[in-house]
N, C-alpha and C positions, 0 to 999 in steps of 0.2 A: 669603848662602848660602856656604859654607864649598866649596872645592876639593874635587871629589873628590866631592861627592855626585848620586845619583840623582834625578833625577827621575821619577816614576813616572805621574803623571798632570799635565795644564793642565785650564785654562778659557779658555773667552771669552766673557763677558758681557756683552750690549749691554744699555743704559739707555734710550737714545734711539733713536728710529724716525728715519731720515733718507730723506725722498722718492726722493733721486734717490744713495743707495749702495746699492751689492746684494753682499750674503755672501755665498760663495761658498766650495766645497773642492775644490779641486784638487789632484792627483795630485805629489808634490815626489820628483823622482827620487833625491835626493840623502839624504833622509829613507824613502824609501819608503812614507810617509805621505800620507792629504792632510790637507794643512796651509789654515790660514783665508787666502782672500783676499778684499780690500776693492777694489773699484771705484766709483767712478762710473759711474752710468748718463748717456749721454746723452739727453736729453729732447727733442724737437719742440717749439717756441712756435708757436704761428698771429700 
């Protein structure tokens, strides 16, 4: 990508289903956006 250019749209495309991550959009004050976040869920073992 060349200096100076626009971006006008993204993606984020998942392939993989993962048990214990969860997608999320939250608010980025800095962007005014919400932007993609990744977590780990934590899970309970018996």
């Amino acid at each position: 990508m060349k200096k100076g250019c626009i971006i006008n749209t993204t993606v984020e495309l998942i392939l993989l289903e993962l048990d214990n991550i969860v997608f999320t959009r939250e608010m980025d004050e800095k962007t005014g956006y919400k932007e993609l976040v990744v977590k780990e869920e934590k899970t309970c073992q018996n």
